[in-house]
N, C-alpha and C positions, 0 to 999 in steps of 0.2 A: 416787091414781093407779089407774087401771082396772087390774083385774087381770090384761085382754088384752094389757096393756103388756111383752111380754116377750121383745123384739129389742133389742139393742144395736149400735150401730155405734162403733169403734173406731178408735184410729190404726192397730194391725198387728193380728195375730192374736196375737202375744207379749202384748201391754197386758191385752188379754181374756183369759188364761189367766192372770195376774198379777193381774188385780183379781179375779178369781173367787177365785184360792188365797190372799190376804190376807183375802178374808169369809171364809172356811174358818177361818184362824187366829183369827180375830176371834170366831171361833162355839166353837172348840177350839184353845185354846193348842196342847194336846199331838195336836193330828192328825198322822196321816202320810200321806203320798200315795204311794200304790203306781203304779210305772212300770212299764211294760212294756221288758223289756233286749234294747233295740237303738234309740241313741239318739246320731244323728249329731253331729258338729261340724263345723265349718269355720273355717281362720284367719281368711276375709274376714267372714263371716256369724254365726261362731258358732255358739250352738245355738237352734232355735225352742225346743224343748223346756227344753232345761236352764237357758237366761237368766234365764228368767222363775222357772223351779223356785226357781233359788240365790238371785236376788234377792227372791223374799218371806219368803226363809231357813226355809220350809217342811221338816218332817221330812219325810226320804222312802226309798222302797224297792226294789228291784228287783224283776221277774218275771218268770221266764222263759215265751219266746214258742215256740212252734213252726218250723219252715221257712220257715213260707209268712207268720211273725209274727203268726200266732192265740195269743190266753192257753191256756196249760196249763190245763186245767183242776181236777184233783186240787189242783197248787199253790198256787193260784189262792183257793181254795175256803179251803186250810187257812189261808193267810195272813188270809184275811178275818176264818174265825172264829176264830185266835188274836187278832183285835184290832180290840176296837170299836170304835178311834178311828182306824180307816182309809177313806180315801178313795181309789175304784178311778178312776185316770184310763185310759183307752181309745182307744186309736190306731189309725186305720181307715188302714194305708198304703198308699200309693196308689190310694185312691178301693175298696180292696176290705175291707169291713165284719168287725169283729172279733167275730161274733156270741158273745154269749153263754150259756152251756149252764145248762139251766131251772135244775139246782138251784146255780148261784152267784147265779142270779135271788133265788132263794128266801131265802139267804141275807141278798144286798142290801136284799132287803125287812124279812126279821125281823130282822135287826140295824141299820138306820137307815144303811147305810150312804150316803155321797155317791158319785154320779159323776160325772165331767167327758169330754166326749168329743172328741178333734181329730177334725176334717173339715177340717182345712185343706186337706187336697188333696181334694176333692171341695166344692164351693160350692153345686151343685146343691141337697143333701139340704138347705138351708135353705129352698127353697122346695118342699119336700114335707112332710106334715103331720109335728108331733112324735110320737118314741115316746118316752115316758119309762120312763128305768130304775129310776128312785130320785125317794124326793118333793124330792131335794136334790140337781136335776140341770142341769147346762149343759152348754152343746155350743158350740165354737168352731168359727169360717170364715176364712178366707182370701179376702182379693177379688184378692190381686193376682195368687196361682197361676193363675187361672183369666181374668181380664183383661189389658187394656192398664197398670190402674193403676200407682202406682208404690209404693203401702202400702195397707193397710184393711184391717181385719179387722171380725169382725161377733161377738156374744156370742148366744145363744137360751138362756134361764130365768130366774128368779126377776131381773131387771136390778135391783127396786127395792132389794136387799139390798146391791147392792156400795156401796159408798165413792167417788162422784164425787171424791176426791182422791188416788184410784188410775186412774181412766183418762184417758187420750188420747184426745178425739173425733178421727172420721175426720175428714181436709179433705177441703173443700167439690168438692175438683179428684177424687179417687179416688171418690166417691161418686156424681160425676157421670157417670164411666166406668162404675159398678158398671149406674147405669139405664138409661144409654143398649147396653148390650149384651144382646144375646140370649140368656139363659143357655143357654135352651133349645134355641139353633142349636149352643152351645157344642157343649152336652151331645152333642147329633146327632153332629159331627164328632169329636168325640174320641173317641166308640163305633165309629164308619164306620172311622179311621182304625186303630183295635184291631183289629176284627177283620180286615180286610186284610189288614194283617202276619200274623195268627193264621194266615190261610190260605195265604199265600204264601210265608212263611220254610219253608226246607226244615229236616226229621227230620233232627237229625245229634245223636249223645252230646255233642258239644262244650261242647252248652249246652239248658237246658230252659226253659221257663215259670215263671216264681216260683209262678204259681198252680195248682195242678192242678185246680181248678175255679171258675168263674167264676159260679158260682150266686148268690154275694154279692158281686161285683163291681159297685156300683151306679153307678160310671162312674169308667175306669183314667183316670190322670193321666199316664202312661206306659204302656208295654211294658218289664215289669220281667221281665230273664233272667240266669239263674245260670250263669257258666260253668262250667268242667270246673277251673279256676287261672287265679289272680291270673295267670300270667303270659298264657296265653288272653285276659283280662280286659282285661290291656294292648294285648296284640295288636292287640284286635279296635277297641279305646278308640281306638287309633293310628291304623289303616287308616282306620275311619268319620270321626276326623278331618281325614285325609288328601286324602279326598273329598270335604271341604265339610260334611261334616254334624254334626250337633252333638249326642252322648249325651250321659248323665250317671251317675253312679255314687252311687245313695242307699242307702247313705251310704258312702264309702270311708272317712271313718274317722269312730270311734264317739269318744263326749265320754269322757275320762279318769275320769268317775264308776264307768264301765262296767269292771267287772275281768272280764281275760282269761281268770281262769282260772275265775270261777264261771259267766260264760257265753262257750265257746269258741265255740259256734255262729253267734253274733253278729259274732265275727270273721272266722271265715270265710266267714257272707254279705259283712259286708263289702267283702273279699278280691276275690270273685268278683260279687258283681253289677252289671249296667250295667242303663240304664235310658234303653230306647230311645224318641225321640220324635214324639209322636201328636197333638199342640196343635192347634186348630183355624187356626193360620194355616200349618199342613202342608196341602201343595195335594196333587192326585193324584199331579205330576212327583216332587214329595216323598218320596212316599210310594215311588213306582215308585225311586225312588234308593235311597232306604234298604234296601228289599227285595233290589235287585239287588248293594248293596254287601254287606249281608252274608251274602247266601248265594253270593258270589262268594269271599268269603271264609274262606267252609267248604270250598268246594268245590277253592280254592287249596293247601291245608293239606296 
């Protein structure tokens, strides 16, 4: 098999993070996969994250993330090099890049480590060229965040190394949606639709921007903001639902792996953020609704 051969198409993005972390086990009984802590659940959906973790019965670890859920870095660094048999997985949430700082680079490098990267909310960066972090690297996609489909996920690295009796090919029905769409109109409209809101939500304490800079923002999946309180949070959840429109809250609550008390910060984004929507089948009225709901709604207060 050519060695350019190094796309996969999948049933979900779950299957493709689960066949990648079963060749990890298969390469190192004793590996651990280092998470980043803050990692939702849901009773209908579950976790993207944790499904797949628990079913390849993979060791694994917490890390704590910053504010805005960048890796710490100091921490980050020391976990790696307390342990050679770690494997750093990487969570770009919501489409805003978790870059990493040169010298856990340098690390990665001189100690062999592996890494795995979600892009599930961004589908985009698959068809931008690869960066590699590690010479033992995959990056997972989501086709259905970003399409009509109704599963598919997509795998980028080494594909010949997994175990065909760990994945799920895409069907034939989600893959046909994946082509027939324009990523890059996608792309267009969910950035159009960001900034918008960025400009037209009014300054109030109630509530801020998840990101204080949008430098690595390679394309938001949302309009993610932190209110003031959960009970704010509700409020605001309530009224926009009230009006027809439909937010969402990633994540209101985090998977039971997650202890409250080694990362409290996690809870309280929880708590408080919603996550307003920008999808490209939000039209301008859309968008004009949204805008006018909630800063009608500050300005109610």
């Amino acid at each position: 098999m050519s060695r350019t051969l190094n796309r996969l198409a999948v049933a979900n993005a779950r299957n493709g993070l689960f066949a990648v972390l079963k060749k990890k086990i298969r390469d190192n009984p004793n590996i651990q996969l280092l998470i980043p802590g803050y990692v939702g659940w849901s009773p209908n959906e579950g976790s993207g994250l944790m499904d797949p973790i628990q079913a390849s019965a993979i060791d694994f670890q917490f890390y704590s993330v910053t504010p805005e859920l960048l890796p710490i870095t100091e921490e980050l660094n020391k976990l790696l090099l307390g342990n050679k048999q770690a494997v750093l997985l990487l969570v770009h949430y919501f489409g805003n890049r978790s870059v990493l700082d040169e010298s856990t680079l340098s690390i990665i490098k001189e100690g062999g480590h592996g890494v795995i990267e979600d892009w599930a909310h961004d589908l985009s960066r698959f068809f931008e060229p690869r960066r590699t972090l590690s010479e033992d690297h995959y990056e997972i996609f989501s086709i259905h965040k970003w399409t009509s489909s109704r599963a598919g996920g997509l795998v980028r690295g080494n594909i010949r190394e997994l175990d065909p009796n760990d994945i799920e090919p895409a069907s034939l029905m989600d893959l046909e949606v994946l082509l027939s769409t324009d990523i890059w109109e996608v792309y267009q409209a969910r950035w159009s639709n960001f900034l918008r809101l960025d400009a037209e939500l009014v300054l109030t304490p109630v509530f801020h921007r998840l990101l204080s800079s949008l430098a690595n923002l390679t394309c938001p999946i949302n309009y993610p903001i932190v209110l003031s309180s959960n009970a704010d949070r509700r409020d605001l959840y309530g009224y926009l639902v009230s009006k027809g429109l439909n937010p969402t809250a990633l994540y209101h609550k985090l998977t039971d792996q997650l202890s409250r008390n080694d990362f409290p910060y996690a809870y309280t984004l929880a708590d408080q953020i919603l996550n307003l929507p920008i999808h490209q089948d939000c039209t301008e009225d859309d968008t004009t609704s949204l805008v006018g709901a909630v800063n009608s709604w500050v300005q109610g207060r």
